[in-house]
SENUDREN-164081 format. One record per atom (N, C-alpha, C): z, x, y. Coordinates in steps of 0.001 Angstrom, whole numbers, padded with zeros to 6 digits, always signed. Last residue first. Example, Ala and Ser with C-alpha at 12.3 -4.5 7.8 and 13.67 -1.06 7.14 Angstrom:
<nodes>
+007080+012850-002250;+007140+013670-001060;+007870+012900+000030;+007800+013190-005690;+007800+012300-004500;+007800+013200-003300;
</nodes>
This chain:
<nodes>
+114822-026015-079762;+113868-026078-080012;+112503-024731-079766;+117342-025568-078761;+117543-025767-080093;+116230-025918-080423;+116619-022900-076415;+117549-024155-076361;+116892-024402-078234;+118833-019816-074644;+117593-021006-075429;+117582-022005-075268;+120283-018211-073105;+120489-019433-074597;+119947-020122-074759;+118974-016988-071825;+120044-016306-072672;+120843-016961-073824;+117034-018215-069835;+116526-017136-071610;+117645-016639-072490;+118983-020225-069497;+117788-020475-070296;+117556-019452-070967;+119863-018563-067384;+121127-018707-068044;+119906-019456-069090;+117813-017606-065975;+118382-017016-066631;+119197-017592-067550;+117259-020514-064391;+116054-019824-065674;+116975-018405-066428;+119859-020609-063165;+119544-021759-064560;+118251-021164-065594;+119312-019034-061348;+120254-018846-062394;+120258-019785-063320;+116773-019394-060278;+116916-018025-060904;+117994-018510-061863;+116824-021716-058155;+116118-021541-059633;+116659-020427-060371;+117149-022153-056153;+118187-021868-056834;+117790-022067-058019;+115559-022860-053913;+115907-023791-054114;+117180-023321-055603;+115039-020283-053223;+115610-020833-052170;+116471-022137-052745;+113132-019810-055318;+114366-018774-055103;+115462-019739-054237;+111141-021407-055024;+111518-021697-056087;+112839-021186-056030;+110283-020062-051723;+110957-021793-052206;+111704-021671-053392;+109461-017752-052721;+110865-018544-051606;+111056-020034-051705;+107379-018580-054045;+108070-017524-054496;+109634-018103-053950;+105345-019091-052760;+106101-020295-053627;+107392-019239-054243;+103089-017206-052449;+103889-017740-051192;+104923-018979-051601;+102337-016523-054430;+103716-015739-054115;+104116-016256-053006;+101556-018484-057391;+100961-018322-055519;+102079-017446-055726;+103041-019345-059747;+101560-018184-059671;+101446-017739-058422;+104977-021456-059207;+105013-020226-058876;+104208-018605-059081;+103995-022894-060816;+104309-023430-059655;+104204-022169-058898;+104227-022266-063259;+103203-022810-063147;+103178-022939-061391;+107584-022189-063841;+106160-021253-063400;+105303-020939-063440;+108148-025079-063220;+108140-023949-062603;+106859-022587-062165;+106843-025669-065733;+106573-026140-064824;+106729-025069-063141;+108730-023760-067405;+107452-023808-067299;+106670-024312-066681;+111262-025408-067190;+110793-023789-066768;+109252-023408-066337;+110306-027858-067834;+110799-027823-066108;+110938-025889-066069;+110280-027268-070356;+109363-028049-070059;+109811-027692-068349;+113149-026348-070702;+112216-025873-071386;+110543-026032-070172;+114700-028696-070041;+114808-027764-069401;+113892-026571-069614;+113704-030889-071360;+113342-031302-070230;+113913-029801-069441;+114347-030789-073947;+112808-030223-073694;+112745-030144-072282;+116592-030518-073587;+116403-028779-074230;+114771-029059-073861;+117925-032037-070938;+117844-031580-072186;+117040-030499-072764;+119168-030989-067635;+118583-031717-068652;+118389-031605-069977;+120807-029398-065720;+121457-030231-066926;+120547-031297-067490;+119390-027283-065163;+121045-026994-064764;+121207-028243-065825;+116479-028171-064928;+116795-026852-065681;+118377-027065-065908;+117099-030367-063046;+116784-031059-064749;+117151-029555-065394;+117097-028994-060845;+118141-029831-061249;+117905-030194-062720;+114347-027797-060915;+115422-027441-061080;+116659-027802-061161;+113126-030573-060565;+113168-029468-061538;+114210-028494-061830;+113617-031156-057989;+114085-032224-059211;+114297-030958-060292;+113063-029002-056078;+114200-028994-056221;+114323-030335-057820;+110147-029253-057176;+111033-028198-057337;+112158-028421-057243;+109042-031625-056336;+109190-031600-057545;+109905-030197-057772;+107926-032500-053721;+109499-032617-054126;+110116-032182-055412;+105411-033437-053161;+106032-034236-053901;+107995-034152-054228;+104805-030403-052265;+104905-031414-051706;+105489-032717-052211;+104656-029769-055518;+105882-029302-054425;+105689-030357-053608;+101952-031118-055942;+103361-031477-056722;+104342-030768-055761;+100571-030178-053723;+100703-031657-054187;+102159-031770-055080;+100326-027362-054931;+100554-027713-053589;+100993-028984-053197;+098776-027695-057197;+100655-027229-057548;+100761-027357-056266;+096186-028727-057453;+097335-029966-057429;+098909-029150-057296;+094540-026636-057536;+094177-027905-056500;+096088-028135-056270;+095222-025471-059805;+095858-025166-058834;+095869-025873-057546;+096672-026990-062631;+095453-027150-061625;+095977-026488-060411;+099465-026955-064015;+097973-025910-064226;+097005-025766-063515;+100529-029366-063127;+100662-027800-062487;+099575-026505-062917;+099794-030967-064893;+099237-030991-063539;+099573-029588-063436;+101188-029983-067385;+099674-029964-067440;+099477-030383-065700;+103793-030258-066005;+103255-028831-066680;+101813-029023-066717;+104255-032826-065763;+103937-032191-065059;+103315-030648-065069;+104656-033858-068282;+103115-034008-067670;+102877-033663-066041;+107591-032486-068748;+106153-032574-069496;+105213-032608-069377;+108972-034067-067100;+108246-032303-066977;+107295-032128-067668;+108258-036827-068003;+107815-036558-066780;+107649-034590-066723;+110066-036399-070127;+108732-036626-070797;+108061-036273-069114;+112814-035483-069111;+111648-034571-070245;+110287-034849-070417;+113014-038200-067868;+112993-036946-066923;+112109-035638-068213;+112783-039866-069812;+112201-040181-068877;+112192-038728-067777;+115511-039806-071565;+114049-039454-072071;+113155-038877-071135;+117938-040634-070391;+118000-040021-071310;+116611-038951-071146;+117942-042353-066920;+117343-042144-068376;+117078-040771-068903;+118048-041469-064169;+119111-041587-065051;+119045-041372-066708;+115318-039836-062586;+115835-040371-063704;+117060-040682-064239;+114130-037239-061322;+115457-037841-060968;+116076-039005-061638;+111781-037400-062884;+112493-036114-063054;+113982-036354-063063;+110603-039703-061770;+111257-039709-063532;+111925-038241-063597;+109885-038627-059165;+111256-039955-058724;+111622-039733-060893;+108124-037147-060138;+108824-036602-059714;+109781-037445-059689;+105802-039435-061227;+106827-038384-062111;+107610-037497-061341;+105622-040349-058580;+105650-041179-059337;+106628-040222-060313;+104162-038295-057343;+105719-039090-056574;+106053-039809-057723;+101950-038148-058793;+103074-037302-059031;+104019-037469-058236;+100106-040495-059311;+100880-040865-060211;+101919-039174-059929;+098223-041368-057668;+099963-041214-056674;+100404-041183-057892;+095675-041179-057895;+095704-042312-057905;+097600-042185-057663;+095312-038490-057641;+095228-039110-056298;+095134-040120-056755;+096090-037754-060366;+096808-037552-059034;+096543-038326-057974;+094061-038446-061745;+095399-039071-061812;+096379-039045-060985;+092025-037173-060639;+092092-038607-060826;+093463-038983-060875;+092721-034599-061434;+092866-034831-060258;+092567-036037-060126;+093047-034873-064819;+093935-034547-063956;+094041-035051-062313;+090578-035264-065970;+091728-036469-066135;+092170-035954-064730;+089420-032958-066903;+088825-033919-065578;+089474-034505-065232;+091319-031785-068370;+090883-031045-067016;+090952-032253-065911;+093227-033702-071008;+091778-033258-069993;+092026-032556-068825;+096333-033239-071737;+095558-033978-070767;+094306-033161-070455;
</nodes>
C-alpha cells in the first residue's frame, strides 16, 4: 500500500473495520486483515488509531491460534505497534510475550 493511500483509508473507518476481520470466524479473513494492518501500522500517525481500534488484544488472539500467515503477519503488526515504549504495557498486559515466544521457537511453515 502507498504512503499516501494510507491515512485516507483510515479516516474513511476502514481500521474498526479490519480489526472486527481479525475477530473473524473465517478461515482467510483474519490473515489477510493482519496483513493490511502491518502496512497501517507503519504510519506512526495511525499505530495510536489502530490500538484505539482494539487491535492488540485481536492480534494477539490470532498470534495463540491463527494461521501461519495470520500469526506471522499479527507479530509484526505488533511490533510495529510497539516502536513507542509507552505501548510497551499494553502489548505485555495484553499477553503477548508468550505466543511471540512460543512463534520464534516454532516458526511457522512459511
Amino acid at each position: 500500500m502507498d504512503e499516501c493511500h494510507r491515512a485516507p483509508i483510515a479516516a474513511a473507518g476502514a481500521l474498526p473495520l479490519l480489526v472486527a476481520l481479525l475477530r473473524s470466524a473465517h478461515s482467510v479473513a483474519p490473515g489477510i486483515a493482519s496483513i493490511a494492518l502491518v502496512e497501517f501500522a507503519k504510519d506512526t500517525d495511525l499505530t495510536q488509531p489502530i490500538v484505539d481500534a482494539g487491535a492488540v488484544p485481536a492480534l494477539v488472539a490470532l498470534l495463540r491460534v491463527g494461521t501461519d500467515v495470520g500469526k506471522s503477519r499479527s507479530a509484526c503488526a505488533i511490533a510495529w505497534l510497539s516502536v513507542e515504549a509507552s505501548r510497551h504495557t499494553l502489548v505485555l498486559a495484553e499477553g503477548a510475550l508468550p505466543p511471540l515466544v512460543a512463534l520464534l521457537r516454532s516458526g511457522t511453515e512459511k
